[in-house]
C-alpha positions in Angstrom: 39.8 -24.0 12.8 43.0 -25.3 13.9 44.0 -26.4 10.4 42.8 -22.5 8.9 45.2 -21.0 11.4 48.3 -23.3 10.2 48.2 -22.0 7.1 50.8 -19.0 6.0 48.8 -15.8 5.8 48.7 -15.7 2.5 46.8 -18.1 2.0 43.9 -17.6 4.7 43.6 -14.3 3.0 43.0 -16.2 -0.1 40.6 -18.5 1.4 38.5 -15.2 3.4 38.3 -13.9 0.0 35.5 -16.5 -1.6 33.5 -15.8 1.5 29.9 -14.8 1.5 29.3 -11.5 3.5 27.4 -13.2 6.1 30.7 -16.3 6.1 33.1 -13.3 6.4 31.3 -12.1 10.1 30.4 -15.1 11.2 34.4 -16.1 10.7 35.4 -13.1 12.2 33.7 -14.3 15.3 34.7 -17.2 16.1 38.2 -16.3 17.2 40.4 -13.6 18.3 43.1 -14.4 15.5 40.9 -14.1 13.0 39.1 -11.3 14.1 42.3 -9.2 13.7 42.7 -10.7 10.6 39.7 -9.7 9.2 39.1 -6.6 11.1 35.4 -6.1 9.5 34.6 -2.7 9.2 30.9 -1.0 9.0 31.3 -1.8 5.5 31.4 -6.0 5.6 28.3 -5.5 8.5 26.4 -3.5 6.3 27.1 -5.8 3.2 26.0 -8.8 5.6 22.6 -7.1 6.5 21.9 -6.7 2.7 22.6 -10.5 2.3 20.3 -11.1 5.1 17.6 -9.4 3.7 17.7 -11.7 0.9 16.8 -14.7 3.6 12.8 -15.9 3.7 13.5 -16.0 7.2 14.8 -12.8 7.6 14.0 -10.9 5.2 10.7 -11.9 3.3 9.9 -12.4 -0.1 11.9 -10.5 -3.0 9.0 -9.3 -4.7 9.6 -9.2 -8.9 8.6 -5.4 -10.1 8.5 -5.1 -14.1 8.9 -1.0 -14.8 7.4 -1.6 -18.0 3.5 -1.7 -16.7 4.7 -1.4 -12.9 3.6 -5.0 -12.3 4.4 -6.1 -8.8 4.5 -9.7 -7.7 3.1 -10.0 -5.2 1.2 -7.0 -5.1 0.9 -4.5 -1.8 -2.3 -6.5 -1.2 -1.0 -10.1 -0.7 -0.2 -11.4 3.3 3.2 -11.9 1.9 3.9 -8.9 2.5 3.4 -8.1 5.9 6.7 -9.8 7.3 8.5 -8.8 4.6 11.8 -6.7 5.6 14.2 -4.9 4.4 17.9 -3.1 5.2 18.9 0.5 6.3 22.2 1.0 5.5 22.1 4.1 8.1 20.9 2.6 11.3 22.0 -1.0 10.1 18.9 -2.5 10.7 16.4 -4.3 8.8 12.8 -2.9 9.2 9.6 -3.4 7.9 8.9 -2.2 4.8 6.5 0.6 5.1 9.5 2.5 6.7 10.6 2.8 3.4 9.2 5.0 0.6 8.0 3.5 -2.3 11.0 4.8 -4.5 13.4 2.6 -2.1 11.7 -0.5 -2.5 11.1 -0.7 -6.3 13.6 1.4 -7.9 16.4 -0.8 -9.7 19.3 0.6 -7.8 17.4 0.0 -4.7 15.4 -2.7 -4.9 16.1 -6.4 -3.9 17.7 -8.2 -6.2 16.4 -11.8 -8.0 18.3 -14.7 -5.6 20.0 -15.7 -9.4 21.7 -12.4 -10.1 25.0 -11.0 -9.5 24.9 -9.1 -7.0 22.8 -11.8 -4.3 25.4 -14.0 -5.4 28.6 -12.2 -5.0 31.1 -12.9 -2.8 32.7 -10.1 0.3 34.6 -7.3 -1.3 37.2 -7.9 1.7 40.9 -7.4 1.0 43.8 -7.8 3.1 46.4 -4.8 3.7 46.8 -2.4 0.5 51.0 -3.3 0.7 49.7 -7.0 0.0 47.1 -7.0 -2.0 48.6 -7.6 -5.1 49.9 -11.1 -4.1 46.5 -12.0 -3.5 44.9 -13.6 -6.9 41.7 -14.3 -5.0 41.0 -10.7 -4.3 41.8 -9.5 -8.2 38.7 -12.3 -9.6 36.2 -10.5 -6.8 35.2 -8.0 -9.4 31.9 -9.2 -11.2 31.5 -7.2 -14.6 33.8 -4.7 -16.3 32.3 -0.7 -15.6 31.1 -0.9 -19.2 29.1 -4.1 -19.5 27.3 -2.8 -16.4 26.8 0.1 -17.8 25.5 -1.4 -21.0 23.2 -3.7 -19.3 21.6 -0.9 -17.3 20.8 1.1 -20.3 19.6 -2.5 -22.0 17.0 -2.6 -18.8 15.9 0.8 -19.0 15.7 0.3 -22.7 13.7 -2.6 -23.0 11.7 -1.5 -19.9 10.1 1.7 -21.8 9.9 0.6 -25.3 13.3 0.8 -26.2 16.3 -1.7 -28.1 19.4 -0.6 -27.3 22.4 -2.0 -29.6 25.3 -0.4 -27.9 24.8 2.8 -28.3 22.1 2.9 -31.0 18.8 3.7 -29.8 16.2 2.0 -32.0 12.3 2.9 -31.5 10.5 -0.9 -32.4 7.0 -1.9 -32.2 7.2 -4.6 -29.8 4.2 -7.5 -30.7 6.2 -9.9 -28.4 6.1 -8.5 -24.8 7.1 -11.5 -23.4 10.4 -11.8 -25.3 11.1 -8.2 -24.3 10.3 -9.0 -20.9 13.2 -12.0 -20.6 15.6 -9.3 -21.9 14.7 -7.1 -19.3 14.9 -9.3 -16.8 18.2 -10.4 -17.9 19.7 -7.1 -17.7 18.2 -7.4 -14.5 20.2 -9.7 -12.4 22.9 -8.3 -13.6 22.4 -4.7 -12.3 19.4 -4.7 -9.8 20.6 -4.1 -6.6 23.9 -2.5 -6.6 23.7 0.9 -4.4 20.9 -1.2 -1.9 24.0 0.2 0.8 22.5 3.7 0.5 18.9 2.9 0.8 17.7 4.6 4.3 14.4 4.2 6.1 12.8 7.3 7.2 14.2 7.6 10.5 17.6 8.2 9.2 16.0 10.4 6.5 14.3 12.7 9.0 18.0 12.6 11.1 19.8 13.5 7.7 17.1 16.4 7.2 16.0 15.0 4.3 12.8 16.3 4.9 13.8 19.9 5.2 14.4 20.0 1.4 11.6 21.6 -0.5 10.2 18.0 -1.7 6.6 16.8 -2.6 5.7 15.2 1.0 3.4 16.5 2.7 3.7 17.9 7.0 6.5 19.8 8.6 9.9 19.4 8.8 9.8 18.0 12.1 6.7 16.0 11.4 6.8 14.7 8.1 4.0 12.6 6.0 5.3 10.6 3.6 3.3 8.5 0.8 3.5 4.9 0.9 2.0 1.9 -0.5 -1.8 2.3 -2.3 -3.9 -0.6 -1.6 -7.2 -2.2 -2.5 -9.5 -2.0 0.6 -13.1 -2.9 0.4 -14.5 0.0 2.4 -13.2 2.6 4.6 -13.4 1.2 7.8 -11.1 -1.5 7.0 -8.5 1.0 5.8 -8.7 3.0 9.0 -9.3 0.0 11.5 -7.8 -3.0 9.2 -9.7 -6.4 11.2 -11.6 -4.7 13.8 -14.8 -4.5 11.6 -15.6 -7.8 9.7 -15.7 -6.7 6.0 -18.7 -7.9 3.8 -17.4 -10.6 1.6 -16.8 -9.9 -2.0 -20.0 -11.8 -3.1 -22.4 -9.4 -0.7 -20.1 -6.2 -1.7 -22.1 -3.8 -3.8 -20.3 -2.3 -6.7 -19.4 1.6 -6.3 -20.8 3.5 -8.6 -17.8 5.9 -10.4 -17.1 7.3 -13.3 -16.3 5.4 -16.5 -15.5 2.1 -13.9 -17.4 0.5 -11.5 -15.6 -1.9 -8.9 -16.5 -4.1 -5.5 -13.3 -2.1 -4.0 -11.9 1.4 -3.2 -7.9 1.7 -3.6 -6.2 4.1 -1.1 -2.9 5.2 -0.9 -0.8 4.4 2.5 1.0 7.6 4.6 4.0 6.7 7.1 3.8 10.4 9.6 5.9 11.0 12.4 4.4 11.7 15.7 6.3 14.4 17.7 4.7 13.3 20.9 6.5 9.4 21.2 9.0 10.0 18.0 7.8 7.2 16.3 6.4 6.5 12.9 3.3 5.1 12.3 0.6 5.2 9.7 -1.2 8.3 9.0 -4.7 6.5 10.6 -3.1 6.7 14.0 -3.6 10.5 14.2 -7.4 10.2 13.7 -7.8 12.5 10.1 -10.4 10.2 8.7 -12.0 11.1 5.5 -14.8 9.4 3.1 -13.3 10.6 0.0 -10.8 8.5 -2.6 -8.6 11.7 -3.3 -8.3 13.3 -0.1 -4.4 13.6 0.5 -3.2 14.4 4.3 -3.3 18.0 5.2 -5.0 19.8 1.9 -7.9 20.3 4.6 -6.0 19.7 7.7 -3.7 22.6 8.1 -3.3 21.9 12.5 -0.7 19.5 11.9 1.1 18.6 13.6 -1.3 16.6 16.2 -0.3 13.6 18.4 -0.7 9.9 17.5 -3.8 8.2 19.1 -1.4 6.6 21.9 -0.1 9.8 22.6 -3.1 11.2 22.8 -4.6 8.5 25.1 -1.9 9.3 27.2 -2.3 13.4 27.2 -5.9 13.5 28.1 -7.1 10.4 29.5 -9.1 7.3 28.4 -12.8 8.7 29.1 -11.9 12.0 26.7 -10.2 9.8 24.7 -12.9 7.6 23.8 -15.6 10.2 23.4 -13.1 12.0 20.7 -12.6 8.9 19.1 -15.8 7.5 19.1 -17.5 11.1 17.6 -14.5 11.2 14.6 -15.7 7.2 13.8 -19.2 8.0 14.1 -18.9 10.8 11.7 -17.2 8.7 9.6 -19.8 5.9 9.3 -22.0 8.5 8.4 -20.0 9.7 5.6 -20.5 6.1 4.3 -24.1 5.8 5.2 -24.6 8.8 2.7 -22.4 7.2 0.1 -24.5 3.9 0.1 -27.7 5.8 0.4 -27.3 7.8 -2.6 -26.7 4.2 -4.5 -30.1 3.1 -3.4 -31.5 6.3 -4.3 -30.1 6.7 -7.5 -32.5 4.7 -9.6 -35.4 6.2 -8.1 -34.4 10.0 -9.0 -33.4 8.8 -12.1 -36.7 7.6 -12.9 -38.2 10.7 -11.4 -36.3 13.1 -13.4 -36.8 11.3 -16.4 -33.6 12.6 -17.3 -32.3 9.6 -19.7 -34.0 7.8 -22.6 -34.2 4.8 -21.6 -35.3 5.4 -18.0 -38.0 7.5 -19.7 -39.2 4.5 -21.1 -39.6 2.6 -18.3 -40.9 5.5 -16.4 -43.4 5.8 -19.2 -44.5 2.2 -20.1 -45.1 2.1 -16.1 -47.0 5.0 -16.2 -48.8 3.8 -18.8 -49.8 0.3 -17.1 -50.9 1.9 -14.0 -47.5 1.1 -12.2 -46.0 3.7 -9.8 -42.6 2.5 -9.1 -41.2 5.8 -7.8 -41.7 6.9 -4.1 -43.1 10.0 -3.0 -39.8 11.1 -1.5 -37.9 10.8 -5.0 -38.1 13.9 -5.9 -36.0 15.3 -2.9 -32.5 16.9 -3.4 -30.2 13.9 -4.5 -28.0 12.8 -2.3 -24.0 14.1 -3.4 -21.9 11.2 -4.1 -19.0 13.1 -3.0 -19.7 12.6 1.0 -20.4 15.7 2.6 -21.9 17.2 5.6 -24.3 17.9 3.3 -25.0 14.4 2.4 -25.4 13.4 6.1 -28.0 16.0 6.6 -29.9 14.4 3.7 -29.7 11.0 5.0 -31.6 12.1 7.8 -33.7 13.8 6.2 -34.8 10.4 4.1 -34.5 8.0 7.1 -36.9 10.7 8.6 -39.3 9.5 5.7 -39.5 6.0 5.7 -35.6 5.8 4.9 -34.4 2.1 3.3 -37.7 0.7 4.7 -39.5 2.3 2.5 -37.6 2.0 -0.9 -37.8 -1.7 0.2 -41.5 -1.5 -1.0 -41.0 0.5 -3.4 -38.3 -2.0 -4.7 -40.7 -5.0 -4.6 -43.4 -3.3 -6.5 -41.0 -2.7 -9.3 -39.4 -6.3 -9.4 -42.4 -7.6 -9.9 -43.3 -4.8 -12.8 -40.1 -5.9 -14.4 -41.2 -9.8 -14.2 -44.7 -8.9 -15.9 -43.0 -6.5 -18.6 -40.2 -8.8 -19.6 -38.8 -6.5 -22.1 -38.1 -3.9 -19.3 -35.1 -5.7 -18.4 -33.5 -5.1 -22.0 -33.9 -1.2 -20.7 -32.4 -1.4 -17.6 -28.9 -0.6 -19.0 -25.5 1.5 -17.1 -25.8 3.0 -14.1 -29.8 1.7 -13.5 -28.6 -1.8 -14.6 -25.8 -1.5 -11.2 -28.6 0.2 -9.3 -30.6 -2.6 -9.9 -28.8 -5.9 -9.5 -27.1 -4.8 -6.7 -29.8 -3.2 -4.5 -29.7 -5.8 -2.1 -26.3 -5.4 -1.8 -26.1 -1.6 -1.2 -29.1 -2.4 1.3 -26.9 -5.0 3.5 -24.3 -2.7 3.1 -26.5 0.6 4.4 -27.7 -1.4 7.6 -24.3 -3.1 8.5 -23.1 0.5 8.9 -26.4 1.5 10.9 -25.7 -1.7 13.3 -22.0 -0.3 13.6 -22.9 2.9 14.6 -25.4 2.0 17.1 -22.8 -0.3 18.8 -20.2 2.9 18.8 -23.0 4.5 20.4 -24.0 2.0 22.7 -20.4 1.4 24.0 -17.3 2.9 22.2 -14.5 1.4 24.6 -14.0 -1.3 22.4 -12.4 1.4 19.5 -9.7 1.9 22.8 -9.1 -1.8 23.4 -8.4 -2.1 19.6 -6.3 0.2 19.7 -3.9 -1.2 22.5 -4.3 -4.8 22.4 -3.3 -4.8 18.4 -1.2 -1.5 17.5 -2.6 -1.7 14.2 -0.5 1.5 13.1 3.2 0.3 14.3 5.6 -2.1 12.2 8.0 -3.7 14.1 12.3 -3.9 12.8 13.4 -7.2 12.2 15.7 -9.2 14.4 19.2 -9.4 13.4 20.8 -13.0 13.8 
């Protein structure tokens, strides 16, 4: 240190200006001469925090996000990302990353940039006095691209990205068979631009300070307690989504396929929602304030128009642990319901088919075992179906069936037609769409029926174990980083 501050000025200026952003701060504390010879302003902090972020042990991964098909790598799903930080620029801190809406955490300008590129490489824009700059050659080479190459390799990304060749200023519509050649292009335009205004990303704190969320946008709450979409994720059932480790999940092998339109899949995906609670002024996720629902589409507030309502801690708080519970544990159970009906109408689905005759090749089945004496449909078939889309309706149906014999039942009724299908061998050539799903995974959607039926007796057996979830793991909260 001794042998930095021997130097004439000029030349520790020179030397300060090849610093990193996190060299620059850390220099300017290890003294007081060089602290008023730097003199770092918000400016150099906030560039530090942005380098930070860039850290694995800070900051996380820097995820890879290809606009052209909105690949992420890793995707919202992986573990990766649930240390993964990144930097407000308003409250100078770096936060978890579902305080951030989805535009600030993949759009170019925002997003982090690839540790190769330009701008996780660049040096402190720190200058010494204006009367002196220009005897500082240092200062002069800090300057990474020219206005128009970065300009030009911005509209090469965003070319490339959406179909598009851009030859400096000629825009050229090509059918692209090589994707991946297109994709190193785009990613090469990349490191040189990604990144550069990350200085005015702001979490949603500072949003909701700025009044961001007074502007007539597409979010959904009030002004004072806004909802704001986040991440969508892949979640096997709706439990999990709304109490993520308290109930074990089945595993993807005893997971029954969800009958949808034109796809059928083992899991549901469901978008995130960050809301702010008026009660503690905190954010959390939108599960905290108890508005569960059974159905893929619903969106916060279309059918809840109370809002706002206090956070689950808030609420614990307000009116006690014994009304607490009871609240909590009716809103679950009603829930658990609504997914009892779901997996219900899955093992009921063959059945009606094959009592409505309504397809031709069910008829044929339903026919050849009519014909051979077989009666593979239960009495109780021909009862109103049970809606897919889960309803109170729905519910009132499942009782009505478990009133009947219920899964029990179909269980023999099952048997007798497995072993119709192993004497008729060409039935299984029949047993095609929807029926073929029914079918192979009936066991499935009857694991799945009484796992729920166990759950909900144990809810009504003792439901203080929703309220120690609740405070021993804080599910809903994401904790800011440490600065260094």
């Amino acid at each position: 240190m001794t042998l930095l501050l021997d130097l004439p000025l000029e030349l520790v200026w020179e030397v300060i200006g090849f610093l990193d952003p996190i060299s620059l701060i850390t220099l300017s504390q290890t003294c007081r001469c060089l602290r008023y010879v730097i003199q770092p302003n918000r400016g150099h902090f906030v560039q530090r925090l942005l380098a930070l972020e860039l850290l694995p042990e800070y900051g996380g991964i820097v995820p890879k996000f290809r606009s052209r098909d909105n690949e992420l790598v890793p995707s919202w799903d992986s573990p990766e990302w649930d240390r993964n930080l990144y930097a407000c620029g308003g409250c100078m801190k770096l936060r978890h990353h579902m305080h951030f809406d989805n535009h600030s955490i993949l759009r170019l300008k925002w997003r982090k940039p690839p540790l190769d590129s330009l701008e996780a490489r660049k040096l402190t824009d720190w200058g010494p006095p204006s009367e002196s700059r220009r005897h500082v050659v240092g200062f002069s080479r800090r300057r990474t691209m020219p206005d128009e190459d970065l300009e030009y390799a911005r509209r090469l990304y965003h070319g490339v990205a959406n179909g598009e060749v851009l030859d400096r200023g000629t825009l050229l519509r090509i059918d692209m068979e090589d994707m991946k050649l297109f994709d190193l292009v785009a990613e090469g335009a990349e490191r040189e631009v990604c990144g550069r205004h990350r200085h005015q990303r702001r979490c949603h704190d500072c949003r909701l300070q700025l009044g961001y969320f007074s502007r007539p946008t597409d979010q959904h709450g009030t002004a004072d307690a806004p909802i704001v979409r986040s991440r969508m994720r892949a979640f096997p059932d709706f439990l999990e989504r709304y109490f993520p480790g308290l109930f074990a999940p089945l595993s993807p092998k005893r997971t029954p396929r969800n009958f949808r339109v034109w796809h059928v899949r083992r899991t549901i995906s469901l978008a995130l929602y960050m809301a702010f609670c008026v009660g503690c002024k905190t954010w959390q996720e939108f599960a905290s304030f108890r508005k569960y629902s059974g159905d893929v589409n619903y969106k916060p507030l279309d059918q809840d128009p109370d809002w706002p309502v206090l956070c689950c801690y808030c609420s614990l708080r307000t009116i006690g642990r014994e009304s607490f519970t009871a609240e909590l544990a009716c809103k679950v159970t009603h829930l658990v319901e609504l997914l009892m009906a779901k997996f219900l109408y899955q093992l009921t689905f063959g059945w009606k088919v094959f009592g409505e005759g309504v397809h031709g090749e069910d008829m044929y089945i339903h026919e050849l075992a009519t014909t051979k004496g077989e009666d593979i449909v239960p009495e109780f078939s021909h009862a109103p179906m049970i809606p897919y889309i889960n309803t109170l309706e729905g519910i009132e149906l499942v009782d009505a069936i478990e009133a009947r014999g219920g899964p029990l039942k179909l269980r023999a009724s099952m048997k007798r037609f497995r072993l119709f299908v192993d004497r008729v061998p060409e039935v299984k050539e029949h047993l095609e769409s929807w029926v073929g799903v029914w079918f192979e995974d009936y066991d499935l959607n009857e694991g799945a029926y009484f796992r729920l039926d166990g759950i909900k007796t144990r809810i009504k057996t003792d439901p203080s174990f929703l309220v120690d979830y609740l405070l021993a793991r804080q599910p809903y909260r994401f904790k800011a980083g440490r600065i260094p």
